[in-house]
PyMOL CGO cylinders between C-alpha atoms (Angstrom):
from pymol import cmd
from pymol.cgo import CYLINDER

trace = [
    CYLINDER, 0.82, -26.88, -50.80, 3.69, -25.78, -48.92, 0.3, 1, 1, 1, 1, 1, 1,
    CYLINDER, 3.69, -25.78, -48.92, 2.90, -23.93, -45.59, 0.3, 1, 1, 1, 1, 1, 1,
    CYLINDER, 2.90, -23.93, -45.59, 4.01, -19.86, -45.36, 0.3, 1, 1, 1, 1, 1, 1,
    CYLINDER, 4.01, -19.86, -45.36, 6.50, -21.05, -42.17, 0.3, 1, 1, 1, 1, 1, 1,
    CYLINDER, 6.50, -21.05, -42.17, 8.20, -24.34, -44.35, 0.3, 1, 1, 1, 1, 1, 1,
    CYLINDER, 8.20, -24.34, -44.35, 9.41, -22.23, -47.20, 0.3, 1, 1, 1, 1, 1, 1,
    CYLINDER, 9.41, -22.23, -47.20, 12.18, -20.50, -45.72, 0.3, 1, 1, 1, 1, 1, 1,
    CYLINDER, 12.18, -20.50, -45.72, 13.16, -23.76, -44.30, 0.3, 1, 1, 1, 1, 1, 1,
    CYLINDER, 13.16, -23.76, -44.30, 12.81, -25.35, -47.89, 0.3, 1, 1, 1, 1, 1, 1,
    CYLINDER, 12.81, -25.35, -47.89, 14.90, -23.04, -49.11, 0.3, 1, 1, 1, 1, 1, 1,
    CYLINDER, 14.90, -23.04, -49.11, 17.65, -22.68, -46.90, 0.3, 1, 1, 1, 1, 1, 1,
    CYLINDER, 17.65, -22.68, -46.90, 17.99, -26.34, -46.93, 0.3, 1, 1, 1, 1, 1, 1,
    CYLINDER, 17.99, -26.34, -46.93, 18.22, -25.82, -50.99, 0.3, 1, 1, 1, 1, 1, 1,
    CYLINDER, 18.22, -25.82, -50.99, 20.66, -23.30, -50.59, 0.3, 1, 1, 1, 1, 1, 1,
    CYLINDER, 20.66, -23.30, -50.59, 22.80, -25.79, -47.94, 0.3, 1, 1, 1, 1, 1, 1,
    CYLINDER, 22.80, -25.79, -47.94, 22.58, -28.66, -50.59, 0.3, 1, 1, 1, 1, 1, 1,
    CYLINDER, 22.58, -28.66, -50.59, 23.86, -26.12, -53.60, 0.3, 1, 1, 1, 1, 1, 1,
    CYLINDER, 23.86, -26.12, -53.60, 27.12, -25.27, -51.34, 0.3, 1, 1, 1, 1, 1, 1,
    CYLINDER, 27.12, -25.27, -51.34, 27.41, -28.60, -50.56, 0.3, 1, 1, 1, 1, 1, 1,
    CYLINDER, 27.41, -28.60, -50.56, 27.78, -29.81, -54.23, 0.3, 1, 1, 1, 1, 1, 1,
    CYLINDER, 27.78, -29.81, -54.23, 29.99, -26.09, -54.94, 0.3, 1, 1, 1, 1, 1, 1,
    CYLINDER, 29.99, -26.09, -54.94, 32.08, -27.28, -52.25, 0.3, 1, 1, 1, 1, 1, 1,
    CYLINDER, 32.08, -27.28, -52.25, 32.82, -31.07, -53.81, 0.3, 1, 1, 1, 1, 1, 1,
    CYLINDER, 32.82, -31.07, -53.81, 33.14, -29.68, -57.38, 0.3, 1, 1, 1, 1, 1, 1,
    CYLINDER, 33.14, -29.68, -57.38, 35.37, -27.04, -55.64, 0.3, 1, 1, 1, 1, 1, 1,
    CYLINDER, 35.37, -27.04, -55.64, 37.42, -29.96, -54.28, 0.3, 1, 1, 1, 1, 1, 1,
    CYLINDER, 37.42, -29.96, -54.28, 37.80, -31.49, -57.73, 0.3, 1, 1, 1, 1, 1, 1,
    CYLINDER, 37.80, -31.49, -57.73, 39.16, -28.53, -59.43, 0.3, 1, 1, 1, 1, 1, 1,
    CYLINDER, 39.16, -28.53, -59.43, 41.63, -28.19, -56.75, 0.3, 1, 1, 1, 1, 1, 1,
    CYLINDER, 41.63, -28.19, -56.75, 43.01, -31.70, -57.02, 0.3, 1, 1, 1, 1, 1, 1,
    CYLINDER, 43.01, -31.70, -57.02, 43.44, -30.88, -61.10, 0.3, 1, 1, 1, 1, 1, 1,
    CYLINDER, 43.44, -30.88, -61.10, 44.90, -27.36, -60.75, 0.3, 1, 1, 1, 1, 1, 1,
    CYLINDER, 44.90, -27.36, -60.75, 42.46, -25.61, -62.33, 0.3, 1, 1, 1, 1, 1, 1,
    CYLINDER, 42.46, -25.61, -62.33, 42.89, -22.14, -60.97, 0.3, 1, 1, 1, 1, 1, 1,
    CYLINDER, 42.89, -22.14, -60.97, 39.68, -20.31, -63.07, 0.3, 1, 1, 1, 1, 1, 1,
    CYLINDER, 39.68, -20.31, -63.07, 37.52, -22.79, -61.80, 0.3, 1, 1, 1, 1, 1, 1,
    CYLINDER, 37.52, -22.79, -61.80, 38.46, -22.63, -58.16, 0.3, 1, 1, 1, 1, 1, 1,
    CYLINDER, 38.46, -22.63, -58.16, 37.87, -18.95, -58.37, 0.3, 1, 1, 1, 1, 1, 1,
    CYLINDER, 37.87, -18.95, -58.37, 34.39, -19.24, -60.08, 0.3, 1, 1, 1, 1, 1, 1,
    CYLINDER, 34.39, -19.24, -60.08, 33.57, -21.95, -57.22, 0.3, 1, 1, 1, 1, 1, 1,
    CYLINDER, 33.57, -21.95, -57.22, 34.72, -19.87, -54.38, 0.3, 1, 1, 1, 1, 1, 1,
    CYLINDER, 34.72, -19.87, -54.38, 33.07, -17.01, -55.37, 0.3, 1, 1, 1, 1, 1, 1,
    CYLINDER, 33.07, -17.01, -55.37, 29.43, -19.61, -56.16, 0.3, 1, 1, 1, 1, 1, 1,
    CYLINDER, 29.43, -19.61, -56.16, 29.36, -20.67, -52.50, 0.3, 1, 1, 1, 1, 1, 1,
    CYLINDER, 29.36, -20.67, -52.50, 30.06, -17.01, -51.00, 0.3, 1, 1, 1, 1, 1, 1,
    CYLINDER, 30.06, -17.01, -51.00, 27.24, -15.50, -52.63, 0.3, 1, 1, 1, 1, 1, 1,
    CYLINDER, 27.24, -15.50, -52.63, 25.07, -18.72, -51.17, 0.3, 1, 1, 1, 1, 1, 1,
    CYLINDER, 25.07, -18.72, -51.17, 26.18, -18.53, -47.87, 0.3, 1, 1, 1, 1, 1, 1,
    CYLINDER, 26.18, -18.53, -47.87, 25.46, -14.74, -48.35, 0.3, 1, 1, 1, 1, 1, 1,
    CYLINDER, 25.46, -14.74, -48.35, 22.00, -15.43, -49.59, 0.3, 1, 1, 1, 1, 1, 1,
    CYLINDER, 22.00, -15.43, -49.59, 21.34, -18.75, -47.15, 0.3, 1, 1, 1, 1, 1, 1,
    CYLINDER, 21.34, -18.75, -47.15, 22.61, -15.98, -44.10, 0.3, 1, 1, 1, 1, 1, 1,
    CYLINDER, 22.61, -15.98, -44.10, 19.82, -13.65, -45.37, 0.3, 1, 1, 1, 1, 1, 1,
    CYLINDER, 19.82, -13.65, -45.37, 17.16, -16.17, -45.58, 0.3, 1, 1, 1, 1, 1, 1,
    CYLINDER, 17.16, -16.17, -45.58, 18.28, -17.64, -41.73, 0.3, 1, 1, 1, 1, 1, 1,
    CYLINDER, 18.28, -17.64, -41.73, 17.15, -13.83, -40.51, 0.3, 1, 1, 1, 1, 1, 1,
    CYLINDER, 17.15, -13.83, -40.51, 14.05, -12.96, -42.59, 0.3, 1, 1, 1, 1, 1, 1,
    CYLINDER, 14.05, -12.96, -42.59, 13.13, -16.27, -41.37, 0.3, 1, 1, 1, 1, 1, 1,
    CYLINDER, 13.13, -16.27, -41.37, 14.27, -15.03, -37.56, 0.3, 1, 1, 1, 1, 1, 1,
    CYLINDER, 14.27, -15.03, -37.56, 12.55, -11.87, -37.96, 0.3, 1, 1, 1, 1, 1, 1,
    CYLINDER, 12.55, -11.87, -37.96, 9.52, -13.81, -39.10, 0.3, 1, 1, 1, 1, 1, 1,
    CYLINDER, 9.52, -13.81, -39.10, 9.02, -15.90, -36.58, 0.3, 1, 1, 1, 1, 1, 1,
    CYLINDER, 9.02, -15.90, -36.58, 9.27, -13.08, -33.57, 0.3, 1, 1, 1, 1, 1, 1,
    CYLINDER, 9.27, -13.08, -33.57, 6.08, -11.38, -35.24, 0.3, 1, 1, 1, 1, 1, 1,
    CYLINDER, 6.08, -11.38, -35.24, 4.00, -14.36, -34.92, 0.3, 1, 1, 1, 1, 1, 1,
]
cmd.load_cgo(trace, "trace")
C-alpha cells in the first residue's frame, strides 16, 4: 500500500517519465519531417508539464499543513 505522502511523488515521477518518452518520439518525428506529429507531440508534453507543475504544488501545499 502506497503511503498518502509517496503518491504525489509516484506520480510526478510518472508524469517526468511520459515527457521523457514524448520528448524522444518528438525527436524522431523531427528527424523524418513529419510536421502533424511534431505538433501532436509538442502539444502531449505541454499539457504534462502543465499537469506535473500542478501536482509539484498540491504536493507543496500539502506538505506545509502537516
Amino acid at each position: 500500500m502506497v503511503k498518502r505522502k509517496k503518491r504525489p511523488k509516484k506520480g510526478i515521477k510518472s508524469l517526468e517519465r511520459q515527457i521523457e518518452l514524448h520528448e524522444e518520439k518528438l525527436r524522431k518525428t523531427i528527424e523524418e519531417g513529419n510536421i502533424y506529429l511534431e505538433k501532436y507531440y509538442g502539444k502531449e508534453i505541454a499539457s504534462q508539464e502543465k499537469a506535473k507543475k500542478k501536482k509539484e504544488e498540491k504536493s507543496r501545499r500539502k506538505g506545509k499543513r502537516s
